[in-house]
C-alpha positions in Angstrom: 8.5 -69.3 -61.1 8.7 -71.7 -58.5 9.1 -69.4 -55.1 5.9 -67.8 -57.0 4.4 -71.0 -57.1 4.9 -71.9 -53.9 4.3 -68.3 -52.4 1.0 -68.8 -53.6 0.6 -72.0 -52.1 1.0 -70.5 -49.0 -1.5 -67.7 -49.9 -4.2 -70.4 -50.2 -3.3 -71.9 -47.1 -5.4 -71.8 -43.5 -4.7 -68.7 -41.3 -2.4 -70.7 -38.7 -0.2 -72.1 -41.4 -0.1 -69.0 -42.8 1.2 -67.0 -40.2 3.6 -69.4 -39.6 4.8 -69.4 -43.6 4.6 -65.7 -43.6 6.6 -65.3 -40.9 9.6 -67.8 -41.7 9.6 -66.1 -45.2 10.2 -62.4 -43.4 13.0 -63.9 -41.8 14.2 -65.2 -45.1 14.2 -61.5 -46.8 15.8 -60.3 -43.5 18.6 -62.5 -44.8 18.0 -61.5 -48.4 19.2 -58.2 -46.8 22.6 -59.1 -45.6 23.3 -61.5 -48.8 22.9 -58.2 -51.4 24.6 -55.9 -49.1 27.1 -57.8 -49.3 27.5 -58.5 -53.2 25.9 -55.5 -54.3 27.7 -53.3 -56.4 25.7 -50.8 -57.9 26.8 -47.0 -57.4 23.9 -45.3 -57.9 20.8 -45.3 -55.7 17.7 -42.7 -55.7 17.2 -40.7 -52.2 14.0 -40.4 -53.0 11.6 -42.7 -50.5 10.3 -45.2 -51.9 6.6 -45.7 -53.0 5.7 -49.1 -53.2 2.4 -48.9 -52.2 1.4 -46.4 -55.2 0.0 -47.6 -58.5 2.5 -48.6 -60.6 4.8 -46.6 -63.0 5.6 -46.8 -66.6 9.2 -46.1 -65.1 11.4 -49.0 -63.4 12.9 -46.3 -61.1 11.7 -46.0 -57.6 10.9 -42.1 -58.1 8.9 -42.4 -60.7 6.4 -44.6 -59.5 5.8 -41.2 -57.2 2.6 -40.4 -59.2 0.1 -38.1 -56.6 -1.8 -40.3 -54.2 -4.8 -38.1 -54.1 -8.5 -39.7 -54.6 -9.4 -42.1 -57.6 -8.0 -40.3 -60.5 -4.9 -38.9 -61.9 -3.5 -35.2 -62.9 -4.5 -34.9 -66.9 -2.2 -36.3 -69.3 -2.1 -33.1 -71.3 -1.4 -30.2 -70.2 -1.0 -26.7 -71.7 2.6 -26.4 -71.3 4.9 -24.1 -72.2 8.3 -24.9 -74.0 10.5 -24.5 -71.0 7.2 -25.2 -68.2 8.2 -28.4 -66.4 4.9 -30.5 -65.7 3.5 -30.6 -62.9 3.8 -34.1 -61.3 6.7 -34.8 -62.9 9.2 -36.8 -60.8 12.6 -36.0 -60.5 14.8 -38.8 -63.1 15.9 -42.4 -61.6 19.0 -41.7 -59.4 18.7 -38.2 -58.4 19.5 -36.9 -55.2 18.2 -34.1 -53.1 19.5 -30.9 -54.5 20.5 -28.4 -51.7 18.2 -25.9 -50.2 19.7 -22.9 -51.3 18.1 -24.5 -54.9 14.7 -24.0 -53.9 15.2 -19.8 -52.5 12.6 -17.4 -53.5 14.3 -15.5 -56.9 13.0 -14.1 -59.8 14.2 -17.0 -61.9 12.6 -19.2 -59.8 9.1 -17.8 -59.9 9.4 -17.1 -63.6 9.8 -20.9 -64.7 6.5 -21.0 -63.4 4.5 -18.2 -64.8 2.2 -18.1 -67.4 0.4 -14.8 -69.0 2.9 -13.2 -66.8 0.4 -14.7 -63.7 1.5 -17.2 -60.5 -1.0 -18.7 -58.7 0.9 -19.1 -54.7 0.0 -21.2 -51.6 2.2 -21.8 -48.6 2.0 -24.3 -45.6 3.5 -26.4 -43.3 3.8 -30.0 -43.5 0.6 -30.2 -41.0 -1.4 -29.1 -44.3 0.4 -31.8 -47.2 -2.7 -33.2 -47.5 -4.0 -29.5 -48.0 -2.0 -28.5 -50.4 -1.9 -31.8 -52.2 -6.0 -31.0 -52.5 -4.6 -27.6 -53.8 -2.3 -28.8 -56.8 -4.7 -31.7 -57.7 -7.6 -29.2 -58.4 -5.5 -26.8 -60.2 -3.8 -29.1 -62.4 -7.6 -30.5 -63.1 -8.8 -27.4 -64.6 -5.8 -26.7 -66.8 -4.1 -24.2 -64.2 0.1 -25.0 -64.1 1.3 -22.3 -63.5 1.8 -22.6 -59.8 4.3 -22.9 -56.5 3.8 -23.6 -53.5 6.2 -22.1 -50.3 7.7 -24.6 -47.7 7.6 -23.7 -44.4 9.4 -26.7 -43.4 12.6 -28.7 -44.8 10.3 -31.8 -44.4 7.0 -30.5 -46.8 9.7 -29.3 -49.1 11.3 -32.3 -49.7 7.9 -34.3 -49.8 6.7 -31.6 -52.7 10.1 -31.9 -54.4 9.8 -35.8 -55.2 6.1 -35.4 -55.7 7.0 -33.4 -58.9 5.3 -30.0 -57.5 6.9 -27.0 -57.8 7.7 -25.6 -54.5 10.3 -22.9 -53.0 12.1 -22.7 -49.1 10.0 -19.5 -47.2 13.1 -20.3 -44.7 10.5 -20.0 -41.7 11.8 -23.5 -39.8 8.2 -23.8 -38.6 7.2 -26.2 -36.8 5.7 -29.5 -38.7 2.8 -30.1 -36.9 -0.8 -27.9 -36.9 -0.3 -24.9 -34.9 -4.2 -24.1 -34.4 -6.1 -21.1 -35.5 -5.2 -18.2 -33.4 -2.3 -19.4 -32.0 1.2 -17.2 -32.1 2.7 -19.6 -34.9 -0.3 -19.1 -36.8 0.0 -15.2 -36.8 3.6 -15.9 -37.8 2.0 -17.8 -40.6 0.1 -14.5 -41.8 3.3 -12.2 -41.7 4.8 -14.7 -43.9 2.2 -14.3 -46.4 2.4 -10.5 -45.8 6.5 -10.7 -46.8 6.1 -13.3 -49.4 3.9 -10.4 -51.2 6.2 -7.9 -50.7 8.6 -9.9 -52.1 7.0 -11.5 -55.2 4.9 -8.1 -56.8 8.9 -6.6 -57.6 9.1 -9.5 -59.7 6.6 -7.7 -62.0 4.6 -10.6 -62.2 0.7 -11.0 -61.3 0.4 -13.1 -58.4 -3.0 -15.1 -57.4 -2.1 -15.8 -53.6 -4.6 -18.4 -51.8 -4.7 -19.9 -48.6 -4.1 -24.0 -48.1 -7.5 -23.9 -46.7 -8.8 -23.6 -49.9 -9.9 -25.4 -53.4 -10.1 -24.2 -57.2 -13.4 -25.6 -58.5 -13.4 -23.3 -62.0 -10.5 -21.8 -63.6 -10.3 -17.9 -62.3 -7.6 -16.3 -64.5 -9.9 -15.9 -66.9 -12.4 -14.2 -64.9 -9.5 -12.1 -63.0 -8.3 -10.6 -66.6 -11.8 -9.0 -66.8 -10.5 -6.2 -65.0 -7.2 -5.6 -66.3 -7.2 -2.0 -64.2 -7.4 -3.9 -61.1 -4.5 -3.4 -58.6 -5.9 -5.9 -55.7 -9.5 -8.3 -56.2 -9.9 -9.6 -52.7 -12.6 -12.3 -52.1 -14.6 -11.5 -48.9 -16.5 -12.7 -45.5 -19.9 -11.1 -47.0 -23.0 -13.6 -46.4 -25.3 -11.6 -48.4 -25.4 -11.5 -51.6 -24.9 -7.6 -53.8 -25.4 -9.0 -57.3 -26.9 -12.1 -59.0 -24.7 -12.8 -61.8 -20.7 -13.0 -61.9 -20.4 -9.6 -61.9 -17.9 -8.4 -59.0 -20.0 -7.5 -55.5 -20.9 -4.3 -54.9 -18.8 -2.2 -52.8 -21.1 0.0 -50.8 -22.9 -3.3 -50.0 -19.9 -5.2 -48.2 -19.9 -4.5 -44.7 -18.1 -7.7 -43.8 -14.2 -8.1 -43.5 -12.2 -8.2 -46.6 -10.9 -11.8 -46.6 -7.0 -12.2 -47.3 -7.7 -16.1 -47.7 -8.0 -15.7 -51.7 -7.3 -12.3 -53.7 -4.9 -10.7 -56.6 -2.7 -8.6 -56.7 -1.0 -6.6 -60.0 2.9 -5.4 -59.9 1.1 -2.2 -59.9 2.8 1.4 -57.9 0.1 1.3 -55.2 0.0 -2.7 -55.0 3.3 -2.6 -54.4 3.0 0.4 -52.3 0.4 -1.2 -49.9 1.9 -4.4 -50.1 5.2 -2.7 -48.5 3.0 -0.7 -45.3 1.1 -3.7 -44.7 4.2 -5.5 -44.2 5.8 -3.0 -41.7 2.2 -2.2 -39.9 2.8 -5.9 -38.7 6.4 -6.0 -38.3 5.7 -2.7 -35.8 2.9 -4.4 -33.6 2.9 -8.3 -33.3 -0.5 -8.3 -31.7 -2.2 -7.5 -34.7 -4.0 -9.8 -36.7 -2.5 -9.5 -40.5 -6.3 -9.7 -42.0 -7.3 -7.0 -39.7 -3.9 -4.9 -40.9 -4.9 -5.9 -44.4 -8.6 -3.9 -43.3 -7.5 -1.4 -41.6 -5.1 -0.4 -44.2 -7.6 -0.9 -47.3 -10.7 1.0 -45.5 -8.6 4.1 -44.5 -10.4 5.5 -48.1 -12.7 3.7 -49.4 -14.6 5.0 -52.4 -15.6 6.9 -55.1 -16.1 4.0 -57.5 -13.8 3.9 -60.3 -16.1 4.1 -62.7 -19.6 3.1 -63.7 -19.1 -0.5 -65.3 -16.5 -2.5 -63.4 -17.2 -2.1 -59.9 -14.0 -1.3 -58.5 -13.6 1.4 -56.0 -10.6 3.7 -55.0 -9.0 2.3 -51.7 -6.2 2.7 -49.8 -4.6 6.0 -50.8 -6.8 7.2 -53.3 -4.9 5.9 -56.0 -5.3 1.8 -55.6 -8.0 0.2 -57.4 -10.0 -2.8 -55.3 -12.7 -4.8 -56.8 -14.4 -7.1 -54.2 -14.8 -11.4 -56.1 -18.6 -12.0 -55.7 -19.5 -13.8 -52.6 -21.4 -16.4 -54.6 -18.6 -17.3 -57.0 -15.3 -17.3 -54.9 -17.2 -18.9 -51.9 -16.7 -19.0 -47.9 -17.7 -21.7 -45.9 -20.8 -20.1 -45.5 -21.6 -19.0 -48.7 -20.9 -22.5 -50.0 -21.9 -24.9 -47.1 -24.8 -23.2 -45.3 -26.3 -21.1 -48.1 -25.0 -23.1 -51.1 -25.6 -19.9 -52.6 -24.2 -20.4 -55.7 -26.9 -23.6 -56.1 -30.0 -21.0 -55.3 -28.8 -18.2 -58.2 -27.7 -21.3 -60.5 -24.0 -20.2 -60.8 -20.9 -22.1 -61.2 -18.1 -21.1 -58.1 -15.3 -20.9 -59.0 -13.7 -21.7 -55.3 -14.9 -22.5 -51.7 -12.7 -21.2 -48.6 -13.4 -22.8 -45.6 -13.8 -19.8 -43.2 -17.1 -19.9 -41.3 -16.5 -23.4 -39.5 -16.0 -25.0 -36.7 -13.7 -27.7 -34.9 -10.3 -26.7 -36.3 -8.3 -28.2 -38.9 -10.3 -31.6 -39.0 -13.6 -29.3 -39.0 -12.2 -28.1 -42.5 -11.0 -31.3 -44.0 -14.9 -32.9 -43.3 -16.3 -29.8 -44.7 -13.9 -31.0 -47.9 -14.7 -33.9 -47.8 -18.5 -33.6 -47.1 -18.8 -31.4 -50.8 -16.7 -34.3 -52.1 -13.7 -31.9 -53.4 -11.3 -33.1 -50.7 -9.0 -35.8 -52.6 -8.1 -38.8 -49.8 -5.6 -41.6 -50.6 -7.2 -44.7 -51.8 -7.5 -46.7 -48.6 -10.0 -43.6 -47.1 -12.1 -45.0 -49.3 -12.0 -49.0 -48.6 -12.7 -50.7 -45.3 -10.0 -49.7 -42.7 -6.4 -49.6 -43.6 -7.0 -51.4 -47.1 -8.0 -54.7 -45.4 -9.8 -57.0 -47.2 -10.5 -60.8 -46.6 -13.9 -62.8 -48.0 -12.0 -66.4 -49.0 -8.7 -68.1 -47.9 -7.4 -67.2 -51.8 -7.1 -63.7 -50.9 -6.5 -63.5 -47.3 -4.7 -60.4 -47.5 -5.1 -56.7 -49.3 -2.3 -54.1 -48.3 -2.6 -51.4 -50.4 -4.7 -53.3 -52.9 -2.2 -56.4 -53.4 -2.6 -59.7 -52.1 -0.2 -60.7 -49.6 2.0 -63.1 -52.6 2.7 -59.7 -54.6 3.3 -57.5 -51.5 6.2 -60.1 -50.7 7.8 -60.2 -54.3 8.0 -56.2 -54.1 9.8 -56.9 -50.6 12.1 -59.1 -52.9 12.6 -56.4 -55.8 13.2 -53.5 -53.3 15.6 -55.6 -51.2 17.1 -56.1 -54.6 18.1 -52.7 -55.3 19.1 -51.7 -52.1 22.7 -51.6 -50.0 22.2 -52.1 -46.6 23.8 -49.4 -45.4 21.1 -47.4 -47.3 18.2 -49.0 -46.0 17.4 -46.0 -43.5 16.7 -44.0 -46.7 14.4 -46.6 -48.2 11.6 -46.2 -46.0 9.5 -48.0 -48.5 11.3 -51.3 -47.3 10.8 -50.7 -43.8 7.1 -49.4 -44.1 6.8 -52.9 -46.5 8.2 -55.3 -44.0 6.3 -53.8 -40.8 2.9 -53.6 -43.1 3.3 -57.4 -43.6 3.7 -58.2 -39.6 1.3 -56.2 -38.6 -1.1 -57.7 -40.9 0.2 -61.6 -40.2 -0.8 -60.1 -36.6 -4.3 -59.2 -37.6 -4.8 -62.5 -40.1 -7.2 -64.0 -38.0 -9.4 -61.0 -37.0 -13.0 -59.9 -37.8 -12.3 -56.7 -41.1 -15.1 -54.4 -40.4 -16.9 -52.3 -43.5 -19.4 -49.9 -43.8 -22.5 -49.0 -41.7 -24.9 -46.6 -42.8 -28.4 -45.7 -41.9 -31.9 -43.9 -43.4 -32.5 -41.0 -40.9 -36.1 -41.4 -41.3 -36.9 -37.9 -40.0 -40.5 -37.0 -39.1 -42.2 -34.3 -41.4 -43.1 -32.3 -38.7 -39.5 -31.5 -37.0 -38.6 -30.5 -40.4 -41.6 -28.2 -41.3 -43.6 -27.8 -38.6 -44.1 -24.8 -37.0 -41.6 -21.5 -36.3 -37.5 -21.9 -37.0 -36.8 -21.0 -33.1 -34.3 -22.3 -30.5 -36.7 -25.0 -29.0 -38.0 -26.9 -32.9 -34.7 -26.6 -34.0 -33.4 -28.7 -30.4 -36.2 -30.7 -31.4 -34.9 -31.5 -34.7 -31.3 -32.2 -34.2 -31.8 -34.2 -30.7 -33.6 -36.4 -33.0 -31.2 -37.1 -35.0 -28.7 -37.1 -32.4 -30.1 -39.9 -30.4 -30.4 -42.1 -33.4 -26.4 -41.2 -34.5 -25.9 -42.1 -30.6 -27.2 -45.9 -31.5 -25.7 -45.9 -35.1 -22.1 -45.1 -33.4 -22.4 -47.9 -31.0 -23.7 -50.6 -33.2 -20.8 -49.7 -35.5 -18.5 -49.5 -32.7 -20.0 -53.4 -32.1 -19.4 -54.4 -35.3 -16.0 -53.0 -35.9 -17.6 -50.6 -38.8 -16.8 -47.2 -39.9 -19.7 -45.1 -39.9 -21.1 -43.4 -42.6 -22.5 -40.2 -40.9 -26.3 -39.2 -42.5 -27.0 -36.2 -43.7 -27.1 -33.3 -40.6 -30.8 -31.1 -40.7 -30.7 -28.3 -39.0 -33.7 -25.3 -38.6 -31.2 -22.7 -37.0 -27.3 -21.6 -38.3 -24.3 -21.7 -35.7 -22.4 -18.2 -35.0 -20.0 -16.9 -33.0 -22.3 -14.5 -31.4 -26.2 -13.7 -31.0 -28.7 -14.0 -33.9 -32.3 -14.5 -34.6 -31.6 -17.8 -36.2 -30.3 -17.1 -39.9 -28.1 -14.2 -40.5 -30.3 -11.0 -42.6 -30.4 -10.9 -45.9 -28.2 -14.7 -46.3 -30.0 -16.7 -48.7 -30.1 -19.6 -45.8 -33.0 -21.5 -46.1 -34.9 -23.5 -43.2 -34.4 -26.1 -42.3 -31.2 -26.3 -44.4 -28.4 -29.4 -44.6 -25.9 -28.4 -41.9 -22.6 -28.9 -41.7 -21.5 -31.9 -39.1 -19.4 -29.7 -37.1 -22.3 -27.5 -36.6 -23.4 -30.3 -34.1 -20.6 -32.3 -33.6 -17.2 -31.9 -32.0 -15.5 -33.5 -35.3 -11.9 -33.1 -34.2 -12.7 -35.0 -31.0 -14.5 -37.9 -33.1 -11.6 -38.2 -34.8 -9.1 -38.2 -32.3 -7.2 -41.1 -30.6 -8.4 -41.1 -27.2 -7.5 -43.4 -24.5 -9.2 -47.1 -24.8 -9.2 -47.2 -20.6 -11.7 -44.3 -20.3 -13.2 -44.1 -23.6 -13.6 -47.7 -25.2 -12.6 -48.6 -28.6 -12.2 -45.5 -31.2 -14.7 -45.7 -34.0 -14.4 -44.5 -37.2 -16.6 -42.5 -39.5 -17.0 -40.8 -42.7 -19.2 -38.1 -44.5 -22.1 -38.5 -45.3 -21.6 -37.8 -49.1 -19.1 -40.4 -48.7 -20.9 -43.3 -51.0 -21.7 -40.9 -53.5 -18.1 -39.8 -54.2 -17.4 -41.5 -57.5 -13.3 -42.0 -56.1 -15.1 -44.6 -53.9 -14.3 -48.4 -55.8 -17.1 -50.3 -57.6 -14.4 -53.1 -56.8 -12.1 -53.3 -54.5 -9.5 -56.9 -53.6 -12.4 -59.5 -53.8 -15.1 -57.2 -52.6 -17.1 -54.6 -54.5 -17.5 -51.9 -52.4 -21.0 -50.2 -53.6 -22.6 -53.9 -54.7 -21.4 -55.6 -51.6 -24.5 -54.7 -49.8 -26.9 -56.0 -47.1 -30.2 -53.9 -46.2 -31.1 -54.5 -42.7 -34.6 -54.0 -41.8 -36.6 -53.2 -38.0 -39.3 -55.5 -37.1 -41.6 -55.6 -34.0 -40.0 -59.0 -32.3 -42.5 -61.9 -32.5 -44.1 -60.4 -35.8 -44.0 -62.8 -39.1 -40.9 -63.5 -39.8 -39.3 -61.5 -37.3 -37.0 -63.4 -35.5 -33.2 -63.6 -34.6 -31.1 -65.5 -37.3 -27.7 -64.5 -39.7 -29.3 -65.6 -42.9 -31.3 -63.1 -45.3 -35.2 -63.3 -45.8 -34.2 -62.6 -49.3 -31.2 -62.2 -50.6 -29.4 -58.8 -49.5 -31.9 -57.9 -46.8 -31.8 -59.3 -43.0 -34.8 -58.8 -40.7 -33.8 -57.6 -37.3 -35.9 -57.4 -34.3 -36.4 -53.9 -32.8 -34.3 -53.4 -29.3 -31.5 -56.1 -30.2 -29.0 -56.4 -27.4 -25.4 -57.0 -27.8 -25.7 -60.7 -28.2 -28.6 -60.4 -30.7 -26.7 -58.5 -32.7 -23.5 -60.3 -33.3 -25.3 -63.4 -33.7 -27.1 -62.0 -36.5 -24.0 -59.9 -38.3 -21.7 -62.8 -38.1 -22.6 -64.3 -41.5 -21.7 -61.1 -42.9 -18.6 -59.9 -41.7 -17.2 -60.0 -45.6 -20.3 -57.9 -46.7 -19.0 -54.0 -47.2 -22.0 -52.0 -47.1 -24.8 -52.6 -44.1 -27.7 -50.1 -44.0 -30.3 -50.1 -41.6 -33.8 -48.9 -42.5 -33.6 -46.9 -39.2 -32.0 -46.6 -36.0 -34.8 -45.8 -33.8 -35.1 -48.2 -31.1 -32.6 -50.8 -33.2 -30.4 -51.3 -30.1 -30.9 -51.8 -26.8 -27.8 -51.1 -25.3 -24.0 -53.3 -24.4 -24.7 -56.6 -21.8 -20.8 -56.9 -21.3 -20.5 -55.3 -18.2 -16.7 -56.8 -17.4 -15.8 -55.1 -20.0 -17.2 -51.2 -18.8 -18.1 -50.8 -22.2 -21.2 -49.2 -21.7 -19.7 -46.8 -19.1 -16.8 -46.2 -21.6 -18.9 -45.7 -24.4 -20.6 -42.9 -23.0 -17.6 -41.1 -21.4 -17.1 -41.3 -25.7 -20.3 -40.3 -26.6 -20.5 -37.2 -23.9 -17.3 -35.7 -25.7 -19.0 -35.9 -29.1 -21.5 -33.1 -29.3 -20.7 -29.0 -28.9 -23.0 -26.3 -28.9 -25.1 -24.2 -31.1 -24.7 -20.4 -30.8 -26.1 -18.0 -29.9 -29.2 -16.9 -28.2 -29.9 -12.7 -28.4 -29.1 -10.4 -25.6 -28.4 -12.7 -23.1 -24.4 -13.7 -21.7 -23.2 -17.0 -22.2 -25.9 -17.1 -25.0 -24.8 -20.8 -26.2 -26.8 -23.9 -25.6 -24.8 -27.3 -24.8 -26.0 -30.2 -27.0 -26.2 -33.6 -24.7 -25.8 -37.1 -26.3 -27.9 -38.3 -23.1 -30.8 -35.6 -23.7 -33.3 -37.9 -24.1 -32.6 -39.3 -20.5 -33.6 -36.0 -18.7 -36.8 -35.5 -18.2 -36.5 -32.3 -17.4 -34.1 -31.4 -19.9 -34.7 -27.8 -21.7 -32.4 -26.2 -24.7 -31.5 -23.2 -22.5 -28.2 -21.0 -21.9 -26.4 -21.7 -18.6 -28.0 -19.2 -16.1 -24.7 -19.3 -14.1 -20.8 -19.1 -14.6 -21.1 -22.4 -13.0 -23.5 -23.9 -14.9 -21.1 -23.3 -17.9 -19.5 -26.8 -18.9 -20.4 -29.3 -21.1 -23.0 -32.1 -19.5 -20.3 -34.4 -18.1 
């Protein structure tokens, strides 16, 4: 009781003598270190890494305080389990090791301690796509769905899955760990391995639901799939027009578009089996072709007479295997879901949304996620950057949601129960200790929270007028120049940027359209995805601080509407810690430069504030989490530091940002650059480059 005492002493202490107590009691666990190596005598110790920074466990043992990290809330407590169906999320005991990799090879016995109604429901992935696939299990295991594995591709997302309590089997691939990119050799790699991991599984003689990582469960399917128990193959698909209005399967003479291998079923069927087996040596023969495309070419070589006049399914293949084609409205692409929001418009419930259709790579798909709020983030996404949190001097630290006293008594208890010679397994120690320097390092320093902003977008660059090429550049300059001032007054403030809703009056393509696709249900204007506009993998990249200025952070623009966001977070609450900041014409009543409110939560701010204005005003609220501004037209008038380059490395930043929409008709290149800087053109005009050398970005 009395080092807890005195611990929180120091807690309470000012910021230099707390740095200096904080750093003389590392030292002391340091020798904590050597002392229990040296009388410690315990034989068995968990290889599991440790999780301190999760919530806490009814379990003492390290490994079971492994309980999923995704979003707000937890798997259900009850599950419909079988007798011998381990639960998902279920830790391995206190004390266990590793088993070895043979363990976790692809058998029969393996997929059958996992199958339910004689169905598996299969992803696969690297360790690029954990967060993917944690996504995956999370939303599955919310609707009631357990029955499910997922395949490593990578010793390192195996063993991560295995103490995670997820069932999970070695695809012996030795891929790389790291995103291999859309396109890419390693990716098509990716697809044969799907392509043999059928082939292998439908022998078992068990139904098999195969999905991408790419992908979330919204609705439980398997009970729509077993309404068409003569099914061989039900394959979602890439159509953006709709061939029914109910949750009846789509109509096959309807579907031009490509069959889409991200999400479909297959039954241990003759001619599953059959196809399953030439798909697999059509790619094994020719390594330049794309496994959807085999998947297409194979299915289409006969395609028809319907099976009947009720079900929908059609002879394919060989005349003999039975497709029905998932309704575009229910098992959803990025297109269907995000653009369209089809299901919205014929007031169904999906039961899935694929993100196909998008733009900016993997991070492109993750902010699509996380922009329909089905995208589950560890707890910190959702507090001010890296968990920080600091309003008085009796909490001056938050890691992980404890203050900096109980973050130093779990240094204790894990240097406790661990030999020294083990400590490169307890990477929970290590992560602990260099946590705790880092954030002495930081003690002192401003903690940035939340800016946001009202759009405040003119009627008529909504409504007004024809959906062409030049209102829609109209409407999303607009709202580009105003994210332009929002991003540097965050970066100003050291505040992550809550991006505003995207409006846009024409859809982005790969290739020339009249504006909206025939016969989509896309409305216009319509709320567009931000990687319609914006370049989202380069936003959230690390780019160099020399040439490009501090990195600033964002989020979506759902983002304070997602209930896994805290009412309460440390000493702040995060969605009633607010301050409303609103535009005034400088030397009108009341309009004046000052860091106290007018009334309380809302701060008048003159129009055209330079850098100085501005962090005179916000420095009486550095502890408040949410700041919106009623608008950002005209709120800033630009960065006065010019030692510093800032302005010059904020819009080598800013340049990099935007991307192009696509496409205009008939003419080549038929893209149009977006520019950050539009506004600064006179003569600027949303046309195609004329030349080859006129095609580049504007910087």
């Amino acid at each position: 009781m009395g080092w807890k005492s005195r611990l929180q002493e120091i807690a309470n202490s000012k910021p230099l003598f707390l740095t200096i107590y904080a750093t003389v009691i590392i030292g002391i666990l340091f020798s904590f270190v050597y002392v229990f190596s040296a009388v410690y005598s315990g034989s068995s110790s968990s290889s599991a890494p440790s999780s301190w920074w999760l919530p806490p466990s009814s379990s003492d043992s390290p490994s079971a305080a492994q309980q999923p990290t995704v979003g707000e809330a937890l798997p259900p407590a009850q599950q419909a389990q079988s007798k011998w169906m381990k639960p998902i999320w279920e830790v391995p005991p206190s004390g266990s090791k590793m088993p070895p990799l043979k363990t976790f090879q692809l058998t029969k016995e393996l997929v059958q301690q996992r199958v339910r109604d004689n169905v598996v429901v299969v992803t696969f992935g690297n360790y690029a796509f954990m967060d993917f696939i944690l996504t995956w299990v999370k939303h599955l295991t919310d609707i009631g769905v357990d029955n499910l594995l997922v395949g490593a591709m990578d010793t390192k997302l195996l063993e991560a899955l295995y103490w995670k309590g997820i069932p999970v089997f070695d695809m012996g691939s030795h891929m790389s760990t790291i995103d291999v990119g859309w396109g890419s050799p390693t990716f098509h790699k990716m697809g044969r391995e799907k392509v043999m991991l059928i082939d292998s599984v439908l022998p078992f003689g068990y139904e098999l639901l195969m999905c991408d990582t790419d992908m979330v469960w919204l609705k439980n399917p398997l009970p729509y799939l077993s309404r068409f128990p003569e099914a061989d193959v039900l394959t979602s698909t890439d159509s953006v027009v709709p061939t029914v209005a109910d949750d009846k399967l789509d109509v096959w003479q309807q579907v031009g578009a490509a069959f889409n291998i991200g999400i479909f079923h297959w039954r241990p069927t003759d001619s599953a089996k059959k196809l399953a087996k030439e798909w697999k040596e059509l790619l094994l023969a020719d390594d330049k072709i794309w496994d959807q495309n085999g998947f297409n070419e194979l299915v289409r070589r006969q395609l028809g007479p319907s099976v009947d006049d009720d079900t929908g399914l059609v002879y394919a293949y060989d005349g003999n295997l039975k497709l029905g084609l998932l309704p575009a409205s229910l098992f959803c692409s990025g297109h269907t879901y995000f653009v369209q929001a089809m299901y919205q418009q014929l007031r169904l419930e999906p039961y899935a949304v694929h993100t196909t259709f998008q733009f900016s790579g993997t991070e492109g798909k993750r902010h699509r996620l996380r922009e329909g709020m089905v995208f589950y983030d560890p707890p910190e996404y959702y507090d001010s950057p890296g968990g920080e949190c600091r309003g008085s001097w009796d909490v001056v630290f938050c890691l992980s949601g404890r203050t900096v006293t109980e973050t130093l008594f779990r240094v204790i208890e894990e240097v406790g129960r661990t030999r020294f010679n083990q400590l490169p397994q307890r990477l929970g120690t290590f992560r602990l200790l260099n946590t705790a320097v880092e954030s002495l390092n930081s003690a002192v320093a401003e903690v940035g929270g939340f800016l946001t902003f009202k759009p405040s977008i003119p009627k008529s660059l909504l409504l007004d007028g024809e959906h062409n090429v030049a209102s829609h550049f109209l409407l999303v300059n607009y709202q580009i120049k105003q994210i332009r001032t929002a991003l540097a007054i965050a970066s100003l403030l050291n505040r992550i940027l809550v991006m505003p809703p995207l409006w846009c009056r024409l859809d982005r393509l790969w290739f020339g359209h009249p504006g909206v696709l025939p016969g989509s249900m896309t409305r216009q204007p319509f709320l567009c995805p931000l990687d319609h506009v914006f370049e989202v993998n380069v936003m959230l990249k690390e780019l160099p601080k020399g040439e490009f200025g501090p990195g600033i952070n964002i989020r979506e623009y759902s983002f304070l509407d997602n209930p896994a966001v805290p009412r309460q977070a440390c000493v702040f609450q995060v969605k009633e810690s607010w301050l409303d900041v609103q535009l005034c014409q400088a030397g009108s009543q009341n309009c004046q430069v000052s860091n106290s409110t007018s009334r309380p939560g809302v701060l008048k701010l003159p129009k055209l504030s330079n850098e100085e204005t501005l962090k005179t005003a916000f420095s009486s609220f550095k502890d408040v989490k949410v700041i919106q501004f009623s608008s950002m037209q005209d709120a800033f008038l630009g960065f006065t530091d010019k030692a510093s380059k800032r302005e010059e490395k904020f819009r080598n930043r800013m340049k990099r940002y935007v991307g192009i929409w696509c496409c205009v008709e008939n003419h080549t290149p038929g893209h149009i650059y977006y520019d950050m800087y539009w506004d600064e053109k006179p003569d600027w005009k949303p046309t195609p480059p004329q030349t080859r050398e006129d095609d580049h970005p504007p910087w």
